[in-house]
Each structure stands twice: as structure tokens, then as C-alpha cells.
C-alpha positions in Angstrom: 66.4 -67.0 -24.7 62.9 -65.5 -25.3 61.9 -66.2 -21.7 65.3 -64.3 -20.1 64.2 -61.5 -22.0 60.6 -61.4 -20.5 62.1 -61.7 -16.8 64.7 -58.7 -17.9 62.1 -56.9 -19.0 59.9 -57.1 -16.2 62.9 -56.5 -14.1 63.2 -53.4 -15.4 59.8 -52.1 -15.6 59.6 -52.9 -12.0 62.5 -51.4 -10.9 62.0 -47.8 -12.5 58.3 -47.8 -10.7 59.7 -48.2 -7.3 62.0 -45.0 -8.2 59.2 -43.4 -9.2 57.0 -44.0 -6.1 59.9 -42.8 -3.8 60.4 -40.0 -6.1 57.0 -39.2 -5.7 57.1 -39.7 -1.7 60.1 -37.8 -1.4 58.7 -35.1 -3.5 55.8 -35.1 -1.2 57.8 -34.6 2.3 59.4 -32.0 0.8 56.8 -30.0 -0.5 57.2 -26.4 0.3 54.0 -24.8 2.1 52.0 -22.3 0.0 52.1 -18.8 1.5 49.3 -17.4 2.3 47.5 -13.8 3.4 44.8 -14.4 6.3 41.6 -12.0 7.8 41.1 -12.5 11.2 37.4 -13.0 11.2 35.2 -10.8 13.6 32.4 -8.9 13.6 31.8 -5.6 11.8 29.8 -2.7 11.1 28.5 -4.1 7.9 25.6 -1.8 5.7 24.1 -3.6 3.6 21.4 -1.8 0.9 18.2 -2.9 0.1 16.7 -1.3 -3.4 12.8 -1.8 -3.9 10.4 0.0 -6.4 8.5 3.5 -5.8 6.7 5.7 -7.3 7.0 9.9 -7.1 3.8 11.7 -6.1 2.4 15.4 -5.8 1.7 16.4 -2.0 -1.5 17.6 -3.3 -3.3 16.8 -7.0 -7.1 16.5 -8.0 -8.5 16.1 -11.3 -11.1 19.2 -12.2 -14.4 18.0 -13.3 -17.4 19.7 -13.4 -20.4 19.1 -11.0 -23.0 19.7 -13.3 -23.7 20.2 -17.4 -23.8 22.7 -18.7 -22.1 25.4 -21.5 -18.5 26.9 -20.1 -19.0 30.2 -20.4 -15.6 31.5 -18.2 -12.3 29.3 -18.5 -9.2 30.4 -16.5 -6.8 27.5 -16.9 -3.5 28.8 -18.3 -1.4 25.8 -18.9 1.5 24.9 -16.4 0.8 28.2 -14.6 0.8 28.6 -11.0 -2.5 29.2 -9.1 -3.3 29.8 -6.1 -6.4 28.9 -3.6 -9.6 30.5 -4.3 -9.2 31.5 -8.2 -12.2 30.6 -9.8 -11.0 28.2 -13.2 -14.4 27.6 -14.9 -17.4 28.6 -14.8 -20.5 27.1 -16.5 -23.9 28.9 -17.9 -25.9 29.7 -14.9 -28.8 31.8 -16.2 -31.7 29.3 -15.6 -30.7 29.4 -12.2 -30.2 32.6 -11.8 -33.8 32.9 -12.8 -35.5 30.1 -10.6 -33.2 31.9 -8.0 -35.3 35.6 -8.9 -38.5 33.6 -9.5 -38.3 32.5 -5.6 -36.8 35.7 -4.1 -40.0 36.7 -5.6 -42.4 34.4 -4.1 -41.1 34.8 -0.8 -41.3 38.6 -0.5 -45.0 38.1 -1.0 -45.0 35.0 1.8 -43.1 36.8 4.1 -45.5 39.6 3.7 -48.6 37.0 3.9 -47.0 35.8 7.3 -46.7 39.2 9.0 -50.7 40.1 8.2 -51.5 36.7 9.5 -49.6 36.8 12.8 -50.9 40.4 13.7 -54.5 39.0 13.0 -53.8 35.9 14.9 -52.9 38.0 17.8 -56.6 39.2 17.9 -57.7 36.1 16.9 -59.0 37.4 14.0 -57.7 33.6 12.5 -57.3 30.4 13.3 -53.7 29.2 14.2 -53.9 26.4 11.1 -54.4 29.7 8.8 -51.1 30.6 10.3 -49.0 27.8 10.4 -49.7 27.4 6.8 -48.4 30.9 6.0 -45.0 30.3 8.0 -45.0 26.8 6.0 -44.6 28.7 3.0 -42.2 30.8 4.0 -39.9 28.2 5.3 -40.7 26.4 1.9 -39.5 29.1 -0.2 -36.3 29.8 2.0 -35.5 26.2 1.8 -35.7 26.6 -2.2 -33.6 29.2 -2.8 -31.1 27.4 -0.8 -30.9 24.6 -3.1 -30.8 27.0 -6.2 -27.8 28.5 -4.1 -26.5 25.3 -4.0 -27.0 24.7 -8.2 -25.1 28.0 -8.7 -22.1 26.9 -6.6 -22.1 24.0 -8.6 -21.2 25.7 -11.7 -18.0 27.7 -10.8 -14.8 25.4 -10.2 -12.6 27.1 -8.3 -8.6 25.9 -7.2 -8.7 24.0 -4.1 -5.2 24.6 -2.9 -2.5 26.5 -4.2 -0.9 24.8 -7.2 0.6 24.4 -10.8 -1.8 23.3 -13.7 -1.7 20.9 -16.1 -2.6 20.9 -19.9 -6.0 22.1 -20.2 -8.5 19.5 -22.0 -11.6 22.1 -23.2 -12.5 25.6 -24.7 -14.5 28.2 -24.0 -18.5 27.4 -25.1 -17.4 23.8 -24.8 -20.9 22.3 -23.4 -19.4 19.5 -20.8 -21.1 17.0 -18.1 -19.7 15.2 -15.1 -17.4 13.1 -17.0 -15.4 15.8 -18.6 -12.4 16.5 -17.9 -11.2 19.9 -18.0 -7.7 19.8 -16.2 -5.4 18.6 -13.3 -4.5 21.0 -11.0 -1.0 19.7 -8.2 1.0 21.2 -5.9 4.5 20.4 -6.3 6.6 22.2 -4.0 6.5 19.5 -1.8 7.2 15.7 -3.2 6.2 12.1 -1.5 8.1 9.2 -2.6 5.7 5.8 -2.2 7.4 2.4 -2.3 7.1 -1.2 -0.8 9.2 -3.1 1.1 8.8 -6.9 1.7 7.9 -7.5 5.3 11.4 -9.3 6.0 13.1 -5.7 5.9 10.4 -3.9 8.1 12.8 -4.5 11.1 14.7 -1.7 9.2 12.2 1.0 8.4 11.7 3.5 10.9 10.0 7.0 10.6 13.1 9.6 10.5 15.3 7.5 8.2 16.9 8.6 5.3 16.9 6.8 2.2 18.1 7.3 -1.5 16.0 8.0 -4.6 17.3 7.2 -7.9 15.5 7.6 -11.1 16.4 5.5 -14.6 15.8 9.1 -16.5 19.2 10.2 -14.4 22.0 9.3 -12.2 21.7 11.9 -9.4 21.2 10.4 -5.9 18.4 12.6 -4.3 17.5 11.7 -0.4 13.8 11.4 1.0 13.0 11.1 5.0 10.8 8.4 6.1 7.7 10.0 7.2 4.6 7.4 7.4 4.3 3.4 7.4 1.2 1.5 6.5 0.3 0.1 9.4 -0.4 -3.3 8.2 1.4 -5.4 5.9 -0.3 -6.0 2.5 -2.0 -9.8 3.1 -1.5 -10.3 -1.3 2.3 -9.2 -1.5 3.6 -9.3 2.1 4.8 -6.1 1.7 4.9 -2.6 3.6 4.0 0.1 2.4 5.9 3.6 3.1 6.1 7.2 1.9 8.9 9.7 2.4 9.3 12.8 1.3 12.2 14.7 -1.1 14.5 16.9 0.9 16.8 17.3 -1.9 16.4 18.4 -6.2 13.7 18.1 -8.2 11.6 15.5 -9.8 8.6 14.6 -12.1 5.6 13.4 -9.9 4.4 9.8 -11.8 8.1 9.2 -12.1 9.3 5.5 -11.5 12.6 5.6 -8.5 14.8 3.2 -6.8 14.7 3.4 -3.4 17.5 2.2 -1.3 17.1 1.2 2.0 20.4 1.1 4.1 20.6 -1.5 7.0 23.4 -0.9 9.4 24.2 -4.2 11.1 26.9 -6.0 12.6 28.5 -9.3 11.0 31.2 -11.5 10.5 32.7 -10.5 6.8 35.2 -11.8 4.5 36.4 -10.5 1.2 34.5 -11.8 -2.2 37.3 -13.3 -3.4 37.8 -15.4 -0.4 34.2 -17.7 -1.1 35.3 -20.8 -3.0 32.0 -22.1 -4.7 31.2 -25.4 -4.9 28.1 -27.1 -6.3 26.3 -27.9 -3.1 27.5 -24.7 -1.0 30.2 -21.8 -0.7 33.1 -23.0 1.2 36.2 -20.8 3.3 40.1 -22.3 4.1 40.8 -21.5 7.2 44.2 -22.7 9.2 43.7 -25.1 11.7 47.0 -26.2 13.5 49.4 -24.8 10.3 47.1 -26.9 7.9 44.2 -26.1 5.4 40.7 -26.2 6.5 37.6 -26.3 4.3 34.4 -25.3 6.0 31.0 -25.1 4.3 29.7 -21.6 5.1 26.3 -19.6 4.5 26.7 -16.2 2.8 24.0 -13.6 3.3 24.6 -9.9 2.2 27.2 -8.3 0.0 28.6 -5.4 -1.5 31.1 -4.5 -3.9 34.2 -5.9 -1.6 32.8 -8.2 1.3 30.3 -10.8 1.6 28.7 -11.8 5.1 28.9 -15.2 6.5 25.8 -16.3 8.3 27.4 -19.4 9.6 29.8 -21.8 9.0 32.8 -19.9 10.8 33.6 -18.0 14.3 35.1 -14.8 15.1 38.9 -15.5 15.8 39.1 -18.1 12.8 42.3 -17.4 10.3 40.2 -17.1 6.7 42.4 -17.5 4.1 42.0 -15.0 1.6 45.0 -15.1 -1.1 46.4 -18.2 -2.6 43.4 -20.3 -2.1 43.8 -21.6 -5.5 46.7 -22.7 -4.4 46.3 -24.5 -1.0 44.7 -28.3 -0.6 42.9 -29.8 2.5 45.6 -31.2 5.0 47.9 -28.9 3.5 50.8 -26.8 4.8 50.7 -23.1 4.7 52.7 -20.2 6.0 51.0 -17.0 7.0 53.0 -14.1 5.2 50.8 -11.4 5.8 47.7 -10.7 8.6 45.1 -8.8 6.6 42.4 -5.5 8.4 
């Protein structure tokens, strides 16, 4: 009795799996294909944007130090004014030179005189021409001194090299300062360069005459700067170029730190973002090969917000799926319902 229950029961057990497997393969001839929207892939205009670091500069700045020590006795730095070439800043107590300067005017009056006697008596050879030549020696001598006191008076006026604004100034009046003082900062600002680096793999891209975009983190305006030199060697330490441009458009603080976007105008084959399937060796695409799903490993190079490019992988003319990939399997049917720009 036991034993015609076990061979019912396996009866039984047998019989409902072989429904289930035909079940099952019916199931699976007549699964419906997944609809699906496809791109066309092809090659595009495709700008991609490059940010790298730089750096806002003064066309023109120069840190004012005196040439010699000494005791300011005239100061002319207004802070933040403008200034232009020429105005004397600073002047420094010149009246030991100004005395060595009178002491030798002096001394060369009375050569100068010494010199004419001498060459009217050496015309009548009333003197030897070494008497002579020693005369003219001191002449030259003293000439050549009050040239170098010149030269010490110069010294101790600072006047603006170039037309520019001023910084804060650093001393007073009757301040006694040497070479290491610093009295002020002097730029011109009405014309800005913007220096940055590139690395060398986007030099291909940088040309004299572009236009790129300068952000700074203190705001969100977009300011644009023309390309307008390029190192002409590539920095052996970081591989990188370096380039300066120059603001065309608003304002900004020289010593500011800008992002600089490079824009690279290329053509490539481009898919939507959503369209990469990532897998944990490499990105892959669906495509439809012959009404069925296609999986091919692709490489991805730039992107923006909406499109990705693909390096390799795929060809121009391929059907990219690029809705319902979730839902498609390799080998699998699909049905194009819509052809996607």
C-alpha cells in the first residue's frame, strides 16, 4: 500500500513539472518584443570644455622701493589713487649730495680755469705737455664726479613708472628707510591678463585669437579673455603649457584665482547619457542587429550635460538603443517605435 503511494506520488510531481516546462517554453515563443526608441549613430559637431586653473594679473605692476637710505623727506602716495607717468612719489634727504655736488662744481671751475692757462702757455711752449695733460686729467676727473653725484641724487626721488592706480601705502613722512623697504605698489589696471596652464594633451586646441571663459569662485558671471601668447615650450616638471589672454569683458581683482574654460569643437560619434549601460569591466551600448539585441563594449571619451562620446566600440549607421534598455536582453526581440535626432 505504502509503495503505490510513493509511485502516485512521483507520478504526480512528475507530471506537473512537464506542464511547467512547456508552460515555460510556450511562454517564451510567445514573448512579446520590448519597444524600443533608437539614435542612429553618426558623427557630430560635438564641443567639448576643458576647465584648468589661472590666475588674474595687472598688465603693468612694480613694487616701489627705494634705491638708497636715507630719511623721506617728500611722500606723494595717496592710497588707491590714480597716477600718472612722471609724478614724483617719494623723495629721500638729499643734502649731503647736494653738497659733494657744490663741493665739485667748485673744484672744477678752478681746473677748468688751470687748463685754459696751461694750454695757452703750452702753445708757446712755455710748459711741457705732461704739465698739460695733468691739468685736462683733472678736469675730466672732476666732470666724471659730479656725474656720479648726479647719479646719487636721481637715486633718491621715486617717481611712477607708467601710468597707474596705487596701492596702500606702507611709510610716513621722516620715515628713515633702506633698500628693503617697501613703500608701496603701484599697477595699471585698465588692461587685465589672465595666466593659466593647460596640460600638453589639449595644446592641439589652443591657438592665439581664441576666446575662452573666465569664471571666478567670488561670482558667477561668465567674463571672456582672447588668447594672446603661448609659452613656447611645454613645462618639462608638469607637462603643461602655459598661456595668457587678456579680459575683453567686466571687471576683476588682479591676484584673483579663475576657471578657465577651454572650448574644443570637434566632430564625434555621440549618444545620449542615459544610453551607456555600465558594467564592471567597461561601458556597454544595445544596438539591433537583425531585429535582436546587441551588446557591444564601447570606450567613452568626453561629455556634457546630455551626450557622451564614443571613442570606439560602434560605427556610424548602427541603431543605439536609447529607451527601454532596462528592459531588453541579449538575443532578444525588439520593435523600433520611435527613430530619435
Amino acid at each position: 500500500m505504502n509503495y503505490l503511494k510513493l509511485v502516485l506520488s512521483i507520478f504526480i510531481i512528475v507530471f506537473i513539472s512537464c506542464k511547467n516546462g512547456n508552460k515555460e517554453q510556450a511562454n517564451k515563443k510567445d514573448a512579446k518584443p520590448v519597444k524600443v526608441d533608437v539614435l542612429i549613430a553618426s558623427e557630430n559637431n560635438f564641443p567639448s570644455t576643458v576647465e584648468v586653473n589661472g590666475t588674474v594679473l595687472s598688465e603693468e605692476m612694480v613694487s616701489l622701493y627705494p634705491e638708497i637710505s636715507g630719511r623721506i623727506t617728500f611722500l606723494n602716495l595717496p592710497d588707491g589713487d590714480f597716477i600718472k607717468q612722471g609724478t614724483v612719489l617719494v623723495k629721500i634727504n638729499d643734502a649731503d649730495l647736494q653738497a659733494q655736488l657744490e663741493q665739485q662744481k667748485v673744484a672744477l671751475d678752478l681746473a677748468e680755469k688751470t687748463e685754459t692757462r696751461l694750454k695757452q702757455l703750452l702753445s708757446v711752449n712755455g710748459i711741457d705737455q705732461a704739465t698739460y695733460d695733468a691739468a685736462l686729467n683733472e678736469v675730466n676727473t672732476r666732470k666724471a664726479n659730479i656725474k656720479v653725484i648726479n647719479a646719487q641724487i636721481d637715486k633718491t626721488v621715486i617717481k611712477a613708472p607708467f601710468s597707474g592706480t596705487l596701492g596702500l601705502r606702507q611709510v610716513s613722512i621722516g620715515a628713515y628707510v633702506n633698500t628693503q623697504t617697501l613703500l608701496g605698489t603701484l599697477q595699471q589696471t585698465d588692461k587685465i591678463k589672465i595666466d593659466f596652464s593647460a596640460p600638453e594633451a589639449y595644446s592641439s586646441i589652443i591657438h592665439i585669437g581664441d576666446t575662452v571663459i573666465v569664471k571666478a569662485n567670488s561670482s558667477n558671471e561668465k567674463l571672456k579673455a582672447i588668447i594672446n601668447a603661448i609659452e613656447p615650450q611645454i613645462n618639462t616638471s608638469t607637462r603643461n603649457l602655459k598661456v595668457r589672454a587678456y579680459l575683453v569683458s567686466g571687471t576683476i581683482f588682479p591676484g584673483t584665482f579663475v576657471k578657465v574654460s577651454l572650448i574644443e569643437n570637434k566632430s564625434a560619434i555621440t549618444v545620449p547619457t542615459n544610453a551607456i549601460i555600465p558594467d564592471a569591466l567597461s561601458n556597454q551600448l544595445a544596438i539591433i542587429k537583425n531585429g535582436k539585441t546587441v551588446f557591444k563594449n564601447v570606450e567613452t571619451g568626453d561629455r556634457n550635460a546630455d551626450m557622451v562620446e564614443i571613442k570606439s566600440g560602434i560605427n556610424a549607421g548602427d541603431s543605439v538603443i536609447v529607451s527601454g534598455v532596462l528592459f531588453v536582453r541579449a538575443g532578444g526581440k525588439v520593435v523600433v517605435k520611435k527613430v530619435k535626432n
